[in-house]
C-alpha positions in Angstrom: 174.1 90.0 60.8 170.4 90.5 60.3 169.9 93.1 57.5 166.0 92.2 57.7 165.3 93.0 61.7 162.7 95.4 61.9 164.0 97.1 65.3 167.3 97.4 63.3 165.8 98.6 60.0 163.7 101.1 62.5 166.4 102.1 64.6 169.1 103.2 61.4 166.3 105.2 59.7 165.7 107.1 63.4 169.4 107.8 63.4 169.4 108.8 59.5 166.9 111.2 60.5 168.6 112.4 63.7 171.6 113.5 61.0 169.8 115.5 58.9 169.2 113.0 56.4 165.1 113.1 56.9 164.1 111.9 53.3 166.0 109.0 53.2 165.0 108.1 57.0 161.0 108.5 55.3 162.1 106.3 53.0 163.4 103.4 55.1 159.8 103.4 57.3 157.9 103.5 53.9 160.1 100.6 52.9 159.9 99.0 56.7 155.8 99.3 56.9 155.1 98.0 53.6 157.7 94.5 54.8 157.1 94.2 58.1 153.5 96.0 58.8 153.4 94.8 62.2 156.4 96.4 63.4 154.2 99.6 65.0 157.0 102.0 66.4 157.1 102.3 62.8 154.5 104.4 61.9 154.9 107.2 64.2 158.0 107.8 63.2 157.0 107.4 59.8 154.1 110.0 60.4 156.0 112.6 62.3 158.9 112.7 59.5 156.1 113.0 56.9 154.8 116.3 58.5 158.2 117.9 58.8 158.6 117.2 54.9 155.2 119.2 54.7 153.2 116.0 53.4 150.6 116.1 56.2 148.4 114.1 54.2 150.7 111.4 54.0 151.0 111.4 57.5 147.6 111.3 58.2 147.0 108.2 56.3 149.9 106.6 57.6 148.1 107.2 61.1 145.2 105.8 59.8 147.0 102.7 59.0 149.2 102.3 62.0 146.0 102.4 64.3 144.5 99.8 62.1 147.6 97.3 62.5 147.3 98.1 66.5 143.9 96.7 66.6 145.3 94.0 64.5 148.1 93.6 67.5 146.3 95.0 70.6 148.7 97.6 70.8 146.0 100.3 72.5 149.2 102.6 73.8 150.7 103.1 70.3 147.2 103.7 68.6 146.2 106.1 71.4 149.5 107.8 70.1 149.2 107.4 66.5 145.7 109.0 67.3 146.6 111.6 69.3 149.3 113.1 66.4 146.9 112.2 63.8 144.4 115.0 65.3 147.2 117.3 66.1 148.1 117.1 62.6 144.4 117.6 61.6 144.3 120.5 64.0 147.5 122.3 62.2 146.4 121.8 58.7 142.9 120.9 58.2 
């Protein structure tokens, strides 16, 4: 009934990528944080599929961005998150 909800947009691409289909799931969060940049789970997610497909620098900046937009919110648990896998992904491939 709502093709446009975030959580729903976000919640299909999690399940995409629980069924193997990872590079269409990375392409639902690209398509989700560019629409609705506010929606934060998104980034993460986004993030974490990014390094699996080996495009750590991707990731990195889509950290970058998702801690930006939780200023923006006053979400201090995700970006605490977001920075926390940003420097594990730093630490991994540097």
């Amino acid at each position: 009934d709502e093709p446009g909800d975030p959580f729903l947009r976000y919640a299909i691409a999690l399940e995409l990528n629980r069924g193997g289909a990872r590079e269409q799931a990375c392409k639902d969060l690209e398509a989700l944080v560019r629409e609705a940049p506010d929606h934060v789970p998104s980034y993460y997610q986004l993030a974490s599929i990014l390094v699996d497909l080996g495009r750590t620098s991707d990731a990195i900046e889509v950290c970058d961005a998702g801690s930006l937009q939780c200023i923006v919110s006053g979400d201090r648990k995700t970006r605490g998150e977001l920075l926390a896998l940003k420097e594990t992904i730093e630490e991994v491939d540097p």
